[in-house]
PDB file of N, CA, C and O in Angstrom:
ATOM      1  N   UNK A   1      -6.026  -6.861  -1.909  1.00  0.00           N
ATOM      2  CA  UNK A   1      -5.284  -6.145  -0.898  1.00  0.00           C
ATOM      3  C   UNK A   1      -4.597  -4.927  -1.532  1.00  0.00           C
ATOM      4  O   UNK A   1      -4.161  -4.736  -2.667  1.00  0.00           O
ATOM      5  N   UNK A   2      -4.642  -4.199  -0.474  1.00  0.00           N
ATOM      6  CA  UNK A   2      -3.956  -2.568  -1.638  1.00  0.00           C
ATOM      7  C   UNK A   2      -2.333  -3.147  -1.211  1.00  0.00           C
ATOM      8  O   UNK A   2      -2.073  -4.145  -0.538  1.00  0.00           O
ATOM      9  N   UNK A   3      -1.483  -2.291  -1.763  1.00  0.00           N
ATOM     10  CA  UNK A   3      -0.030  -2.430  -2.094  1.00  0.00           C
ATOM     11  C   UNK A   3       0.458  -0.938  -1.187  1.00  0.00           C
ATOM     12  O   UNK A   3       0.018   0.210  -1.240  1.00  0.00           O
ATOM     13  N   UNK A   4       1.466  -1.512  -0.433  1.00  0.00           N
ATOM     14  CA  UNK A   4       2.400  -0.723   0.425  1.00  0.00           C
ATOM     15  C   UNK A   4       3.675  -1.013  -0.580  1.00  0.00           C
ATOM     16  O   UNK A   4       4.057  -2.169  -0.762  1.00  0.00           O
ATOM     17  N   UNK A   5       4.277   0.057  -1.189  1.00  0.00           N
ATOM     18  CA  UNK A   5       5.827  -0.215  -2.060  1.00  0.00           C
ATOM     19  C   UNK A   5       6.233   1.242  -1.844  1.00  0.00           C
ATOM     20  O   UNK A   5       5.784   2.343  -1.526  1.00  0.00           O
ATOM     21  N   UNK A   6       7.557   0.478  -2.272  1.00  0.00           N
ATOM     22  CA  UNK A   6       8.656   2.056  -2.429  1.00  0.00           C
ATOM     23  C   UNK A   6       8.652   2.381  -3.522  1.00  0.00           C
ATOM     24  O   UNK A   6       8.426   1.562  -4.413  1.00  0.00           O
ATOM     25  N   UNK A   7       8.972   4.036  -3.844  1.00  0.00           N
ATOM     26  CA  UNK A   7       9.361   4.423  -5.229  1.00  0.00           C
ATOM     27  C   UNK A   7      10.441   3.477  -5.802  1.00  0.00           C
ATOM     28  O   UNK A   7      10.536   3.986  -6.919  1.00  0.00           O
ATOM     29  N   UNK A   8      10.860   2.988  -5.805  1.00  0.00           N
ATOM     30  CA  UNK A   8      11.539   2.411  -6.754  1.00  0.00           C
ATOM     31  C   UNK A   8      11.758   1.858  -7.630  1.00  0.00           C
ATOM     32  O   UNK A   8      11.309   0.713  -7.568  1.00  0.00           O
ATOM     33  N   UNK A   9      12.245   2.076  -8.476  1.00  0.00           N
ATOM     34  CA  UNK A   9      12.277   1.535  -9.813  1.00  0.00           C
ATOM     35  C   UNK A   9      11.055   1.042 -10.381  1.00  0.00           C
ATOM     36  O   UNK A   9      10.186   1.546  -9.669  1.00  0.00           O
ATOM     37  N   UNK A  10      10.341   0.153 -11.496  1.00  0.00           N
ATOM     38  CA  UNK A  10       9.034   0.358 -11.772  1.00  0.00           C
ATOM     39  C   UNK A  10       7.965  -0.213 -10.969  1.00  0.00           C
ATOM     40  O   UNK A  10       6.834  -0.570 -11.303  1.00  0.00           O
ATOM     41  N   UNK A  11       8.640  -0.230  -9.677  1.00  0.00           N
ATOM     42  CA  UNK A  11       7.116  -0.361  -8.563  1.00  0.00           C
ATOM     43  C   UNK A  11       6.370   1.308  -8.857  1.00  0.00           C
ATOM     44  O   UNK A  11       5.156   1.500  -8.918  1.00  0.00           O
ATOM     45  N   UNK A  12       6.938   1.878  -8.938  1.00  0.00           N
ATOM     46  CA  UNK A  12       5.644   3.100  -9.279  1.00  0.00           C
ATOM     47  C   UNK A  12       4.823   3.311  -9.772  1.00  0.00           C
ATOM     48  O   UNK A  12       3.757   3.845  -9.463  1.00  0.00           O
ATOM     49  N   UNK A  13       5.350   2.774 -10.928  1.00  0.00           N
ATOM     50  CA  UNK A  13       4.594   2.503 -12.202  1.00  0.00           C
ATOM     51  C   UNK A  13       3.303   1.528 -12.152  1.00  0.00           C
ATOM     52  O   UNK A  13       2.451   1.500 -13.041  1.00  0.00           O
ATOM     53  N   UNK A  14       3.284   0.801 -11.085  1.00  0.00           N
ATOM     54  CA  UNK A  14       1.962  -0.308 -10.959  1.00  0.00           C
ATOM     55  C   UNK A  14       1.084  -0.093  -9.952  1.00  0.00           C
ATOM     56  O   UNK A  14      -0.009  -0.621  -9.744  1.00  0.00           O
ATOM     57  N   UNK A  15       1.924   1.090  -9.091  1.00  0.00           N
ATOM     58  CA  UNK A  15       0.981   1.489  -7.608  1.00  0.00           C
ATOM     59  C   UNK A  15       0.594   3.061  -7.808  1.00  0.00           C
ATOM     60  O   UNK A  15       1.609   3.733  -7.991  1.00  0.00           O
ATOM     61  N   UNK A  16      -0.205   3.563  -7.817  1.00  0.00           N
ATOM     62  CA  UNK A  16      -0.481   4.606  -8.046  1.00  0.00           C
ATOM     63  C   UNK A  16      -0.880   5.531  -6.317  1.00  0.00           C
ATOM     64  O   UNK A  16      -1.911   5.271  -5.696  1.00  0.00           O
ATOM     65  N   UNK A  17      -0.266   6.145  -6.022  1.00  0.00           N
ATOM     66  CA  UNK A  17      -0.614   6.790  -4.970  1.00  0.00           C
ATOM     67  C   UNK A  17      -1.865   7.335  -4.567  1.00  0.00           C
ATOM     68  O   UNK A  17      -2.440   8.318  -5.036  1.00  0.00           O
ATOM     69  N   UNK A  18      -2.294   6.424  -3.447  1.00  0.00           N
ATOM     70  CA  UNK A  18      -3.873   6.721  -2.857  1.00  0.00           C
ATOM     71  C   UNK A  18      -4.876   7.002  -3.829  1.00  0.00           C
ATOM     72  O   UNK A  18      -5.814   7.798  -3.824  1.00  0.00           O
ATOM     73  N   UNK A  19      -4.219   5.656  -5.181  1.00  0.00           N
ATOM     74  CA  UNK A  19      -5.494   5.173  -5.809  1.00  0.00           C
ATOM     75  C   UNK A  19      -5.981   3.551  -5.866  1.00  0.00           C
ATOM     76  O   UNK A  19      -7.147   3.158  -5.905  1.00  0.00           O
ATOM     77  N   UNK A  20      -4.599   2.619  -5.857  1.00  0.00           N
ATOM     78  CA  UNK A  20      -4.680   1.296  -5.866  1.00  0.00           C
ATOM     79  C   UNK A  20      -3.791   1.155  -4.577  1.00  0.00           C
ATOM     80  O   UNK A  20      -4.036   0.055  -4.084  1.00  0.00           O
ATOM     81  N   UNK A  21      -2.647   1.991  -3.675  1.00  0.00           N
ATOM     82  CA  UNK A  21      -2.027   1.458  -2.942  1.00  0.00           C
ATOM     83  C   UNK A  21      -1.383   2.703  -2.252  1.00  0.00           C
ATOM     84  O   UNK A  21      -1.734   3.865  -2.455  1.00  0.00           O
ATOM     85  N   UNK A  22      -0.467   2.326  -1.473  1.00  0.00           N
ATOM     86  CA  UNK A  22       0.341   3.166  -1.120  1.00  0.00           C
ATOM     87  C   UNK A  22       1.816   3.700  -1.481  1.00  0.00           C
ATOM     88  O   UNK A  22       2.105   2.637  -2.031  1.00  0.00           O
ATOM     89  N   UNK A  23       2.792   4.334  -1.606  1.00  0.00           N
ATOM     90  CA  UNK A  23       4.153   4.501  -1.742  1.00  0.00           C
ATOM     91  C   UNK A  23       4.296   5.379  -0.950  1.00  0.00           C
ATOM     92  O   UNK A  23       3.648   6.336  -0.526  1.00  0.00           O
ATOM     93  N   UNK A  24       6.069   4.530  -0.671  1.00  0.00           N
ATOM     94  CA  UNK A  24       6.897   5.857   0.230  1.00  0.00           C
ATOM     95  C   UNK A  24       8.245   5.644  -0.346  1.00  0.00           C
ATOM     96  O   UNK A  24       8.769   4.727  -0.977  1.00  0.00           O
ATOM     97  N   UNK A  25       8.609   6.749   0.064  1.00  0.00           N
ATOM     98  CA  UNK A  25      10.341   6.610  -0.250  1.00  0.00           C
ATOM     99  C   UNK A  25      11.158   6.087   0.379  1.00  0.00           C
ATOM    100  O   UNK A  25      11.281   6.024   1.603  1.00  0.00           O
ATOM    101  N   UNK A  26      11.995   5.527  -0.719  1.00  0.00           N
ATOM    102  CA  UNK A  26      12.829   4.292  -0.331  1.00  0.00           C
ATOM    103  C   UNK A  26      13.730   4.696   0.882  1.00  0.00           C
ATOM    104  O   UNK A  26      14.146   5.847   1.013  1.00  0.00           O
ATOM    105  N   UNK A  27      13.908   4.055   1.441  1.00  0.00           N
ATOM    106  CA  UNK A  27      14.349   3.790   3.010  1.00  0.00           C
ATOM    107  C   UNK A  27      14.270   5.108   3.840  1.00  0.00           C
ATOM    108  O   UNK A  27      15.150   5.809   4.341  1.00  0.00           O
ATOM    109  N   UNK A  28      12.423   5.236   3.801  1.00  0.00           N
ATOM    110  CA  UNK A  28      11.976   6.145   4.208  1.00  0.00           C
ATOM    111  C   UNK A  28      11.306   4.660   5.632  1.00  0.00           C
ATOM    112  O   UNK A  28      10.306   4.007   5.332  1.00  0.00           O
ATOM    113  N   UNK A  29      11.700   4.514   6.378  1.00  0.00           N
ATOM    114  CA  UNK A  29      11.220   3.320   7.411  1.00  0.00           C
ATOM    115  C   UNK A  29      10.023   4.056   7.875  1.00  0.00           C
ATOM    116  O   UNK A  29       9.025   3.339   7.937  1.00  0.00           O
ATOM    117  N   UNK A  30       9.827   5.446   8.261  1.00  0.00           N
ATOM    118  CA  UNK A  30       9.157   6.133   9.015  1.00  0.00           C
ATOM    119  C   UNK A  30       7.644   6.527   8.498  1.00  0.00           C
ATOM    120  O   UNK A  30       6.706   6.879   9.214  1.00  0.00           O
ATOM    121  N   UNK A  31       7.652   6.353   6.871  1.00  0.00           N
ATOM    122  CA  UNK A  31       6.944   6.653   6.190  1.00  0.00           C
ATOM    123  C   UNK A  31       6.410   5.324   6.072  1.00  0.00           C
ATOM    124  O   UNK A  31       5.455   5.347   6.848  1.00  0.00           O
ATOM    125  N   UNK A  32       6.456   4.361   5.640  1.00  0.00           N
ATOM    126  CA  UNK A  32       6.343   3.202   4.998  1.00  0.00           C
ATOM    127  C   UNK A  32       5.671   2.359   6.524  1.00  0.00           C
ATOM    128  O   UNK A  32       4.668   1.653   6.433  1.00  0.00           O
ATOM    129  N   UNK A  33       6.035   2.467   7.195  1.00  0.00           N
ATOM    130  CA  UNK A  33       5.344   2.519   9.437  1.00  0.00           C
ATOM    131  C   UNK A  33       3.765   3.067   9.300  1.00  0.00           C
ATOM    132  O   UNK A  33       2.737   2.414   9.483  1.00  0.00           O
ATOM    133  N   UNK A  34       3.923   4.699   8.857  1.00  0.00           N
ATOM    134  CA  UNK A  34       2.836   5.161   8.783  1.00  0.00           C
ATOM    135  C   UNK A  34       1.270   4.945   7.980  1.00  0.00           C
ATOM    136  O   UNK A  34       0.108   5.104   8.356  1.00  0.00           O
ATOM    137  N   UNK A  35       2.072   4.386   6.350  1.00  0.00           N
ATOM    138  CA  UNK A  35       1.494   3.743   5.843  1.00  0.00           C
ATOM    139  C   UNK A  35       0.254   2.525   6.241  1.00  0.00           C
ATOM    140  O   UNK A  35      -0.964   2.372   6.149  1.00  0.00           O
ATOM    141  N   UNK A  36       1.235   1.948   6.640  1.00  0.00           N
ATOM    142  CA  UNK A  36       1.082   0.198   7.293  1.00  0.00           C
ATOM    143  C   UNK A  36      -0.072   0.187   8.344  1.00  0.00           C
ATOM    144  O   UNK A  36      -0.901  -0.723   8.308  1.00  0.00           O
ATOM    145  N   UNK A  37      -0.159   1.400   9.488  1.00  0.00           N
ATOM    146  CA  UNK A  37      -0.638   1.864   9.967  1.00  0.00           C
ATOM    147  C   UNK A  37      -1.481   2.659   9.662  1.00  0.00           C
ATOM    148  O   UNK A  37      -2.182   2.836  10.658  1.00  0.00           O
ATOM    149  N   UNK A  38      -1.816   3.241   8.855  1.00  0.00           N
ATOM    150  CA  UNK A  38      -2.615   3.864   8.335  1.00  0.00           C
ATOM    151  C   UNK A  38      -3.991   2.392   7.670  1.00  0.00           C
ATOM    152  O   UNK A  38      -5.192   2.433   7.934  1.00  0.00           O
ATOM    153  N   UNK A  39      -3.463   1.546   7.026  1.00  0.00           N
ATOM    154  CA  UNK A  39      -4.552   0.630   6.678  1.00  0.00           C
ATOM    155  C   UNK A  39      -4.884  -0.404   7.383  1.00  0.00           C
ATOM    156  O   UNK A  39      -5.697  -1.149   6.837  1.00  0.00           O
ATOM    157  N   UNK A  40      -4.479  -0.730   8.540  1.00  0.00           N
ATOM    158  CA  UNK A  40      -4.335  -1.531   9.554  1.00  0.00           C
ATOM    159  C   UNK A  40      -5.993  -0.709  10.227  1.00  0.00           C
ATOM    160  O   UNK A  40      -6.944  -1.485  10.325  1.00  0.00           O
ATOM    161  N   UNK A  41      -6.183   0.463  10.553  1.00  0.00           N
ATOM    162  CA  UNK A  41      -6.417   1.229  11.342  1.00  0.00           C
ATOM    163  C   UNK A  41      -7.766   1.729  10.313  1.00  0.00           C
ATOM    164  O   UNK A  41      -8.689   2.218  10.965  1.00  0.00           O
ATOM    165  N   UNK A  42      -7.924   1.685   9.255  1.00  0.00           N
ATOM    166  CA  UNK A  42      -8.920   2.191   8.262  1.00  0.00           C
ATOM    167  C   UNK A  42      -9.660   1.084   7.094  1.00  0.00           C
ATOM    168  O   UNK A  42      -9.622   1.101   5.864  1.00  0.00           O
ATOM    169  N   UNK A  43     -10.283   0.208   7.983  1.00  0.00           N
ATOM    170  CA  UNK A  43     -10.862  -1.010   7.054  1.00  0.00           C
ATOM    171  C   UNK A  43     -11.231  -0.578   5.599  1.00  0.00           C
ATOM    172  O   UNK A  43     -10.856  -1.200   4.605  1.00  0.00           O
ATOM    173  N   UNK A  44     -12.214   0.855   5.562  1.00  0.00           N
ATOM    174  CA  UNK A  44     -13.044   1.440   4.336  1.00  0.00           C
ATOM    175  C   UNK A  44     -11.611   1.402   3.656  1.00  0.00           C
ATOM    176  O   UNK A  44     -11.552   0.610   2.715  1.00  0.00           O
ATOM    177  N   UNK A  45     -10.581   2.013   3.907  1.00  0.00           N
ATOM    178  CA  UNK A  45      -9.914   2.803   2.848  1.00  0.00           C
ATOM    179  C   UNK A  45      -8.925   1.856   2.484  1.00  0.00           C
ATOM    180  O   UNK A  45      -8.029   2.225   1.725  1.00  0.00           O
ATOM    181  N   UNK A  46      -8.952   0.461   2.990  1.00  0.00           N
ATOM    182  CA  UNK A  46      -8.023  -0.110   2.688  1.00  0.00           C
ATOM    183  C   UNK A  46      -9.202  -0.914   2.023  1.00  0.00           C
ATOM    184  O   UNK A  46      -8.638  -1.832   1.428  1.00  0.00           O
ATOM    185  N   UNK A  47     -10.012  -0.981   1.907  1.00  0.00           N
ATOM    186  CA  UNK A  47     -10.750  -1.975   1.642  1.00  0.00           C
ATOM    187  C   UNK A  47     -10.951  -1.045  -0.325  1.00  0.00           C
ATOM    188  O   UNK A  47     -10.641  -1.576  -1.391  1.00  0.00           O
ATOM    189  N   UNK A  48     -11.321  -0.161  -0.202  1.00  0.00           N
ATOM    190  CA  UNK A  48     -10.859   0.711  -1.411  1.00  0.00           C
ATOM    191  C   UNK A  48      -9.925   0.696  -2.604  1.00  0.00           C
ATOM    192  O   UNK A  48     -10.079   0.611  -3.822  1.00  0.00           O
ATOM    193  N   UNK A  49      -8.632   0.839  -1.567  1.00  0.00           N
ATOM    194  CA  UNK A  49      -7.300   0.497  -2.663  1.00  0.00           C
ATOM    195  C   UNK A  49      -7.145  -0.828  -2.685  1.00  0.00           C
ATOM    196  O   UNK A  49      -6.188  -1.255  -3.332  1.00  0.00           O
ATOM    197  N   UNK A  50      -8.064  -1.820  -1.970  1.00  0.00           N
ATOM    198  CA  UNK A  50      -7.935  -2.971  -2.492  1.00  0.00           C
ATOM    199  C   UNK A  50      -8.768  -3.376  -4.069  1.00  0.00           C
ATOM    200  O   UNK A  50      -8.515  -4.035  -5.077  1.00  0.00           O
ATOM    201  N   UNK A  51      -9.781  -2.606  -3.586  1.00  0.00           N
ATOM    202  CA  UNK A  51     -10.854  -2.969  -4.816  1.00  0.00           C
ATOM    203  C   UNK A  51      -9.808  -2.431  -6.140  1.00  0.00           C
ATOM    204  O   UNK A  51      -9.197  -3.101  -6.972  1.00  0.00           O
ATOM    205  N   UNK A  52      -9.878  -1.222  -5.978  1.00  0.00           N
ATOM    206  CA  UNK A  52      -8.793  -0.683  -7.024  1.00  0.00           C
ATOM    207  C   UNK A  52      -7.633  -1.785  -7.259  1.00  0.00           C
ATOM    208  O   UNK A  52      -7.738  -2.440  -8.295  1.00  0.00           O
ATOM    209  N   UNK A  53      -6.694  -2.021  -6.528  1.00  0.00           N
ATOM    210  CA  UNK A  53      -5.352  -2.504  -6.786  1.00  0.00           C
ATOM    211  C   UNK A  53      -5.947  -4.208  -7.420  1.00  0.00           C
ATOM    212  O   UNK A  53      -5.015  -4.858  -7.895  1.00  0.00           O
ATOM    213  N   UNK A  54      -7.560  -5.048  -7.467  1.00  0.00           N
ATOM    214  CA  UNK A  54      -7.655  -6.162  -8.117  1.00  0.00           C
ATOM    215  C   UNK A  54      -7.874  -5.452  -9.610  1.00  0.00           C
ATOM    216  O   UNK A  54      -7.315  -5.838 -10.636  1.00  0.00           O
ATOM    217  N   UNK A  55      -8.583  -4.597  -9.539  1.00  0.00           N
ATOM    218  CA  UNK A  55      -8.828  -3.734 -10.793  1.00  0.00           C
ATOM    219  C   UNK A  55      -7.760  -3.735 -11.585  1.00  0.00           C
ATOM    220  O   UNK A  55      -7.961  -4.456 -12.562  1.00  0.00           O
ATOM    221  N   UNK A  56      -6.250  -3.017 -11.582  1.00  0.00           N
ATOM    222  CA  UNK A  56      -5.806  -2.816 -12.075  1.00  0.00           C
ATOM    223  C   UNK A  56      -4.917  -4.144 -12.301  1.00  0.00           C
ATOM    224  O   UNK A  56      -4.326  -4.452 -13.336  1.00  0.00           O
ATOM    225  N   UNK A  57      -4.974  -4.983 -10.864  1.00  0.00           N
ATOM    226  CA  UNK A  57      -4.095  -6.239 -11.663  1.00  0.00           C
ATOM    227  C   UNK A  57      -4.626  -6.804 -12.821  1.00  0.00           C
ATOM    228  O   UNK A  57      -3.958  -6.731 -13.853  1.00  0.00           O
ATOM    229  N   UNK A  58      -5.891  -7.445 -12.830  1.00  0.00           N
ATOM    230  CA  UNK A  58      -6.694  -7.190 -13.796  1.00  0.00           C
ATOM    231  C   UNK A  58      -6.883  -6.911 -15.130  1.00  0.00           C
ATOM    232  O   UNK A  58      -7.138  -7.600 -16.117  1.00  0.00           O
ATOM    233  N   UNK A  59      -6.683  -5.634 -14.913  1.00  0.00           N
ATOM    234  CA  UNK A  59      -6.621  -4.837 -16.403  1.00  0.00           C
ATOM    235  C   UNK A  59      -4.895  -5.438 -17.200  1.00  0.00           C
ATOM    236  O   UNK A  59      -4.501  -6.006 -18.218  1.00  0.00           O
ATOM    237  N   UNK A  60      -4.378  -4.886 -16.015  1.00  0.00           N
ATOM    238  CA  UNK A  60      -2.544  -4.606 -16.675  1.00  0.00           C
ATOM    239  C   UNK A  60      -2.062  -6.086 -16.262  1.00  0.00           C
ATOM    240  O   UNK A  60      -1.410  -6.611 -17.165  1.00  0.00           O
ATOM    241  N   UNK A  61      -2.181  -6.665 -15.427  1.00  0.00           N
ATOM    242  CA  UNK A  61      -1.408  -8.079 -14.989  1.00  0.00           C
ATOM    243  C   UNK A  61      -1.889  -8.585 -15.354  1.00  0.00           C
ATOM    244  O   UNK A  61      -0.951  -9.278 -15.748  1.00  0.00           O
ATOM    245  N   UNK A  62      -3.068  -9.283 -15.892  1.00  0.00           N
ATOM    246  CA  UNK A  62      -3.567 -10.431 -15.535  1.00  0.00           C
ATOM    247  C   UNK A  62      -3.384 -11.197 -16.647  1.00  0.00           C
ATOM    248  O   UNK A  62      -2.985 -10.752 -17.723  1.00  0.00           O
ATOM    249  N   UNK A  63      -3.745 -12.672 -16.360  1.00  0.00           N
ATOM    250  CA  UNK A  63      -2.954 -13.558 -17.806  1.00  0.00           C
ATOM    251  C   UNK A  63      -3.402 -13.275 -19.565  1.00  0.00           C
ATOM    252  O   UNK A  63      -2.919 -13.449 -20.684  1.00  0.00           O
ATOM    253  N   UNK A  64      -4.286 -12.888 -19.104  1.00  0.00           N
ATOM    254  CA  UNK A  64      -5.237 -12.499 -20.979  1.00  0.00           C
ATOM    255  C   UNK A  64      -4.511 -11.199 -21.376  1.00  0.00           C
ATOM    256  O   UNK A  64      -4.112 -11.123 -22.538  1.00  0.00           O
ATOM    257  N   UNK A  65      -4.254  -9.962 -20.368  1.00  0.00           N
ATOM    258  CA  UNK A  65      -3.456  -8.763 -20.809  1.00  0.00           C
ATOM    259  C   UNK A  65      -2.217  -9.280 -21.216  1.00  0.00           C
ATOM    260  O   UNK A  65      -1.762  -9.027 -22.331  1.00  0.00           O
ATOM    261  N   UNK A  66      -1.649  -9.970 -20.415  1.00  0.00           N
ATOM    262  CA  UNK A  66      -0.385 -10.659 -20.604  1.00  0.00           C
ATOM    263  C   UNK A  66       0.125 -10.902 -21.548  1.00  0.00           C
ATOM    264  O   UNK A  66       1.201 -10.547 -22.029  1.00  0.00           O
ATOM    265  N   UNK A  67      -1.157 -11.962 -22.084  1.00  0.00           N
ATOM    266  CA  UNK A  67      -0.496 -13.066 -23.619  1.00  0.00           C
ATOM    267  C   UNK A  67      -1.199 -11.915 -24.715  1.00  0.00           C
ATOM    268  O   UNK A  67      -0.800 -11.868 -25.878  1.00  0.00           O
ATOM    269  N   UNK A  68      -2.158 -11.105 -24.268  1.00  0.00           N
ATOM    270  CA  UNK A  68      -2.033 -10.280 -25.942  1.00  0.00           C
ATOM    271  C   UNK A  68      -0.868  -9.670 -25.775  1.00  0.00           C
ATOM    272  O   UNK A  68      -0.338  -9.763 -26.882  1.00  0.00           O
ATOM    273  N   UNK A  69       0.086  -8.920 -24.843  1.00  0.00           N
ATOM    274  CA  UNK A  69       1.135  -7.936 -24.959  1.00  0.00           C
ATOM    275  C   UNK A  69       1.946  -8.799 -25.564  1.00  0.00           C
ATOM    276  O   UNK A  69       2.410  -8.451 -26.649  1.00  0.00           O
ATOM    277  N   UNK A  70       2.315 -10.142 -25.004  1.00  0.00           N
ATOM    278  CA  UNK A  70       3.610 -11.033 -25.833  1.00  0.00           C
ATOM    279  C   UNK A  70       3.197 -11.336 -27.498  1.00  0.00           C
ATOM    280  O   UNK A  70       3.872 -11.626 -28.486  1.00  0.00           O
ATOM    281  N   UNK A  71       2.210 -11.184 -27.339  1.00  0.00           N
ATOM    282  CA  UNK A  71       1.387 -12.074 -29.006  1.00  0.00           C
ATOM    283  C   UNK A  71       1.853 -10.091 -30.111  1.00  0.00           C
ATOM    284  O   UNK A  71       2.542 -10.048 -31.130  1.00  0.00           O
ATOM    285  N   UNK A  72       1.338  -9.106 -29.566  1.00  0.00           N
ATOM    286  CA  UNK A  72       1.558  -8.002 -29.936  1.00  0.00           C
ATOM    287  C   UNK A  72       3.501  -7.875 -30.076  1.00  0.00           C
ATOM    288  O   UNK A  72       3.903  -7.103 -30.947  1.00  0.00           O
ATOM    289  N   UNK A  73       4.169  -8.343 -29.549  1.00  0.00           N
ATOM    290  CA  UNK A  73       5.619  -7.863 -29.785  1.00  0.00           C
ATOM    291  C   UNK A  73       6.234  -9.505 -30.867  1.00  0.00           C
ATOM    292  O   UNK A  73       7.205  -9.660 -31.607  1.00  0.00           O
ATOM    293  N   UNK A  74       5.101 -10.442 -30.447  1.00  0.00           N
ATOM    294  CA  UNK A  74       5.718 -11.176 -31.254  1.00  0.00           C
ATOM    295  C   UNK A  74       5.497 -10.985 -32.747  1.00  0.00           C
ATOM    296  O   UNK A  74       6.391 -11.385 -33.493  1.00  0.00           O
ATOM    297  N   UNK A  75       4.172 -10.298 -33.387  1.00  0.00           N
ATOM    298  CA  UNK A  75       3.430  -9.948 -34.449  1.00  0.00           C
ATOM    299  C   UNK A  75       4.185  -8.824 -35.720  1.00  0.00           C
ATOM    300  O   UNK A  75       4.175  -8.554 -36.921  1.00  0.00           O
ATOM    301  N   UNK A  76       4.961  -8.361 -34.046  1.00  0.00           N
ATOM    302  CA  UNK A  76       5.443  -6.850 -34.463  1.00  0.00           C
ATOM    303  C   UNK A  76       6.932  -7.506 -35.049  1.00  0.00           C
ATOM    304  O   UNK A  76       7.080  -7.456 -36.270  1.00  0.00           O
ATOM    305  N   UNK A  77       7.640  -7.898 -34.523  1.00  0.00           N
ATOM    306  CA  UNK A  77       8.881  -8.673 -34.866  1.00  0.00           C
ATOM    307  C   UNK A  77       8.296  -9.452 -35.960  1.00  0.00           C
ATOM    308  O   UNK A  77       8.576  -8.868 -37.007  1.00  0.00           O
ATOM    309  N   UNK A  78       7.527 -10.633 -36.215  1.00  0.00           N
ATOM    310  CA  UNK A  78       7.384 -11.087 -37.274  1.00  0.00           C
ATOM    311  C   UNK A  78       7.596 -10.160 -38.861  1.00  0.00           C
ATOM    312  O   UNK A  78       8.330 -10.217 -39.847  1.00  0.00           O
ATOM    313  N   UNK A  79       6.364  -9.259 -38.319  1.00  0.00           N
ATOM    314  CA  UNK A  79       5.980  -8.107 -39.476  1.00  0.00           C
ATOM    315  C   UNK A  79       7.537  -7.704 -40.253  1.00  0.00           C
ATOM    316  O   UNK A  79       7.608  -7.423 -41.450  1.00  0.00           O
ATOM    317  N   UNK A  80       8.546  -7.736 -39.466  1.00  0.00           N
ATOM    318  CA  UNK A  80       9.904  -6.889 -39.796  1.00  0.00           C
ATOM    319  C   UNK A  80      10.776  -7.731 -40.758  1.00  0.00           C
ATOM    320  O   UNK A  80      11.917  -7.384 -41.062  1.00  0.00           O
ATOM    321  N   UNK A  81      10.190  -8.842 -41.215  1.00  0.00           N
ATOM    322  CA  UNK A  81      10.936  -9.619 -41.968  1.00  0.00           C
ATOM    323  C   UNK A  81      10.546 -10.086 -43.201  1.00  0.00           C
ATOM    324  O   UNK A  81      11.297 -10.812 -43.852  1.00  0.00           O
TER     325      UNK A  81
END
């Protein structure tokens, strides 16, 4: 499913605008309506930033990215001693 979020804080950082999802500005109600509506109304294009938005969970979320990032800061801390 693609992602409807607000700029805020590091939701930006994981939704990329009309590539994996959507964003609007925060307590932008009017925007974030349009959105909603917008993929409600456009199977292809939601069907799109969905493909994208498993992609990137995927890549960046998913449990194997995960445990190398913790295994990488734990390696790195070890190294310092």
């Amino acid at each position: 499913m693609p992602i409807v979020s607000s700029d805020a804080g590091g939701l930006k950082e994981a939704v990329q605008h009309e590539v994996n999802g959507l964003l609007f500005q925060t307590g932008n109600d009017d925007m974030l309506t349009a959105h909603l509506n917008q993929l409600l109304e456009d199977e292809a294009y939601r069907g799109l930033l969905g493909k994208q938005a498993r992609k990137f969970a995927l890549a960046h979320r998913g449990l194997d990215s995960m445990v190398k990032r913790v295994l990488q800061v734990y390696r790195k801390e070890m190294s310092k001693t």
